[in-house]
C-alpha positions as CSV (number, residue, x, y, z in Angstrom):
1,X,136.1,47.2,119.1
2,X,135.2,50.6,117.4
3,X,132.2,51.1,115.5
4,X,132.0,53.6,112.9
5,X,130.5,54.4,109.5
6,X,130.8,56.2,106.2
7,X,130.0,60.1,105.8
8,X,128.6,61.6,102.6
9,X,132.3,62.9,101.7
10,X,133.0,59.4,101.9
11,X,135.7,59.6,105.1
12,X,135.5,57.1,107.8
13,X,134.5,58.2,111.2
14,X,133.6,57.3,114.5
15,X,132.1,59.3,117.5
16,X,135.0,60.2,120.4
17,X,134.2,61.9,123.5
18,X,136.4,64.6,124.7
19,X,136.2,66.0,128.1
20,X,136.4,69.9,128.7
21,X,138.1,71.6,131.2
22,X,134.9,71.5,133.9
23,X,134.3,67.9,132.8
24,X,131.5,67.8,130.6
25,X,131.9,65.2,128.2
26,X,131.1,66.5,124.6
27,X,130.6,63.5,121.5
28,X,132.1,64.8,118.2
29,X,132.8,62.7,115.1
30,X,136.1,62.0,114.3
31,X,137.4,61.4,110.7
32,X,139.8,58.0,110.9
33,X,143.4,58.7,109.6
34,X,145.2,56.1,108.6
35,X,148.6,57.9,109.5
36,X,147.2,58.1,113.1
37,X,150.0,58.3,115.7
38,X,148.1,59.3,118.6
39,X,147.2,63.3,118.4
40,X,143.6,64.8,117.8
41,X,143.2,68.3,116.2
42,X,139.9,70.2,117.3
43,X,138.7,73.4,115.8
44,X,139.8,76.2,117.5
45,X,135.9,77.6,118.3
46,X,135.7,73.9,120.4
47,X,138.9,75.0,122.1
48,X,138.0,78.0,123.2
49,X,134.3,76.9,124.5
50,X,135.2,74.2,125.9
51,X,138.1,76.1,128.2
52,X,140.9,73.5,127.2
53,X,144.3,74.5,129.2
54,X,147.2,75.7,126.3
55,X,150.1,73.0,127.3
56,X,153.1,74.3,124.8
57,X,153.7,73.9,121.0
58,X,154.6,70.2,119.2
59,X,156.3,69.9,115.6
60,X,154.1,67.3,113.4
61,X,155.0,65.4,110.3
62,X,151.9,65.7,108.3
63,X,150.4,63.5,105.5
64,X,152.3,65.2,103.0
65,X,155.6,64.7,105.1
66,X,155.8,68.5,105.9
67,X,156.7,69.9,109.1
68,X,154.5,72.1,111.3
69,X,154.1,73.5,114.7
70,X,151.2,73.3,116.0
71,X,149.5,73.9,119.6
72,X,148.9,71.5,122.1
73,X,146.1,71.7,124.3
């Protein structure tokens, strides 16, 4: 089961853990989509301190039903 809560700006979110490229484990909060199909998106500044590997580019259908291409890490 995953617990969660309610944040002032009224989104629901729950704490992940994502692990950087030496290992570290870092908790962030993680706002629940209900159009959630498996991908995360991080700020950029977390990418870049936290070393992740660039793996290629990946087209996404967004909420709005645009298409974008984004980078995958």
């Amino acid at each position: 089961m995953i617990t969660g809560s309610v944040n002032a700006g009224r989104a629901a979110v729950i704490p992940l853990v994502v692990v950087d490229a030496s290992g570290q484990p870092h908790t962030i909060e993680a706002i629940i989509d209900t159009g959630f199909t498996g991908s995360l998106t991080l700020p950029s500044r977390l990418i870049a301190a936290w070393g992740l590997s660039f793996r290629g580019h990946q087209q996404v259908t967004l909420g709005n039903g645009s298409l974008d291409l984004l980078d995958v890490y």
